[in-house]
N, C-alpha and C positions, 0 to 999 in steps of 0.2 A: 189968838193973835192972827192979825193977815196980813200982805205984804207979799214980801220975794225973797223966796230963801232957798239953797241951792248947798246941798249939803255931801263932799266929795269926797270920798275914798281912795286908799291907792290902790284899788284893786278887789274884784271879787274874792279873789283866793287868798286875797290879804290878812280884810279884815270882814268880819264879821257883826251884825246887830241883831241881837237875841231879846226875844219876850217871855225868855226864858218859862216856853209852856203857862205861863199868866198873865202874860197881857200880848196886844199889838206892838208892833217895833213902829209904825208910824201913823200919825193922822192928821190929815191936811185940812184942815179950817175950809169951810167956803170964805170965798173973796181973797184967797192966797194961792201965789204960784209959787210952785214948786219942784226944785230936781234933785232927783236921788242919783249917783255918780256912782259905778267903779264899790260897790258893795253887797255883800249876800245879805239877806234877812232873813231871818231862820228862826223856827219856832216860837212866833206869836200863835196871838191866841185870842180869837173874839167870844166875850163873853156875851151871854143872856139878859140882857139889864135894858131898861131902858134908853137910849141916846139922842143922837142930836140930828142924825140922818134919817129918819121915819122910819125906818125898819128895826133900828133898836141899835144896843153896841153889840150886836150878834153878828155884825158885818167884818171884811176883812181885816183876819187875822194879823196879817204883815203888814197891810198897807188900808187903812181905806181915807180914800180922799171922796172931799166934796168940792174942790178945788179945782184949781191946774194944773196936773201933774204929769214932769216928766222920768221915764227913769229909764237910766241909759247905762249898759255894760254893768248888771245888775244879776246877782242869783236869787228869787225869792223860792224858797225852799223850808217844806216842811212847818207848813204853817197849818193852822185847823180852826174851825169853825161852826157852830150849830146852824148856820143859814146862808150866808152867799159870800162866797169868792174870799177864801180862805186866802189866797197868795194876793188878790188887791182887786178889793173895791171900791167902784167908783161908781157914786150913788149920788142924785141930785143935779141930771144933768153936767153931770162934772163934765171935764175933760182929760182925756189921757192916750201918752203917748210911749210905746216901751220901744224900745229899739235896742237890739246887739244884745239881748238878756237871756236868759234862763228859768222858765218856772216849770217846777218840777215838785213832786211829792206833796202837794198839798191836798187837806183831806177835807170836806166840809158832808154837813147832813142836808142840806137841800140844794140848789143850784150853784152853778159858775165857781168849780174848784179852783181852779189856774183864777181867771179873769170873769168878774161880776159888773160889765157895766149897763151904768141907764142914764148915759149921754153917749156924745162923740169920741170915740176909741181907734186909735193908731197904732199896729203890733208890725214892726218890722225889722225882721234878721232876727228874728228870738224863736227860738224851742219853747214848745210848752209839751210836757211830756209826763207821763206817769202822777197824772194829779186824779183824784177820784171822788164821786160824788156816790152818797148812799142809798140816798131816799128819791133824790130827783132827775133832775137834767142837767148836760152841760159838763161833763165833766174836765175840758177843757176849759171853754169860754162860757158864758152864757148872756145875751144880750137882751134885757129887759126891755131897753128902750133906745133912743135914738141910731146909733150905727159904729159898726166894727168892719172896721177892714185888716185882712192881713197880706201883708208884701214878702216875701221871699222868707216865708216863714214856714216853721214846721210843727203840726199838730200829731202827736205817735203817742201809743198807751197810756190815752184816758181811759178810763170806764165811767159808766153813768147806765142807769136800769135805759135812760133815753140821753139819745144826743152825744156821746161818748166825748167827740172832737168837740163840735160848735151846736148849740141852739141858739133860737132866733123867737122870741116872743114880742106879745105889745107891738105890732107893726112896724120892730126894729128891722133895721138891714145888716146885711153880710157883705161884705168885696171880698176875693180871694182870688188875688193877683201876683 
């Protein structure tokens, strides 16, 4: 489906969206906007299969969009993944914007544990902390393609063999303001 959809919680500590360790807790359609409000996501889980985003359905675990997505006063936490951006991926040029969030504990085997994008990326007033990457780069961020700025935001205990905080490939850019 696509469209505008805009889906609100009372609260990270409230309520909770689990993929309960077998699947993703969300996925945004291209051609669909989207906000996730005031909710944790917590253990999803991108499997190895083929998909609909070119890298397979081995992309973000909790979140991946190919969409417009926004997600605002949000925990994503303890999500995992065999290839990019176990806490949320954004794949296909998408768009996305976190603001006032939380990513934390997420684990993947190749790039961008916390954040995997390859469009235009907005991270502000969010932690991204203690997410880890195994095999590759990026254990916070990792930006494949077009650009990632972060505003009054804080990058602490990622690991990653390279790039721990942010990597930068594919002639993407960084702001860090």
């Amino acid at each position: 489906p696509t469209g505008e959809i805009t889906i609100e919680g009372p609260g990270a500590d409230v309520l909770a969206i689990s993929g309960n360790n077998v699947s993703r807790a969300f996925l945004v359609n291209p051609g669909t906007t989207a906000q996730i409000v005031g909710l944790t996501i917590t253990n999803g889980t991108a499997a190895s299969q083929a998909g609909v985003n070119g890298y397979g359905n081995d992309v973000g675990g909790g979140i991946d969009s190919l969409g417009i997505l926004t997600v605002n006063q949000c925990v994503i936490s303890n999500n995992q993944g065999p290839y990019s951006g176990a806490g949320i991926a954004s794949t296909n040029n998408a768009s996305l914007t976190v603001i006032d969030s939380i990513i934390t504990g997420n684990i993947v085997g190749e790039q961008g544990r916390g954040i995997f994008s390859q469009g235009n990326t907005s991270v502000q007033e969010t932690s991204i902390t203690g997410n880890s990457a195994t095999l590759n780069a990026g254990g916070g961020a990792y930006a494949a393609a077009g650009s990632i700025s972060f505003v009054d935001s804080t990058l602490s205990g990622n690991t990653s063999p390279m790039g721990a905080a942010i990597i930068s490939a594919n002639g993407s850019s960084i702001q860090l303001i």
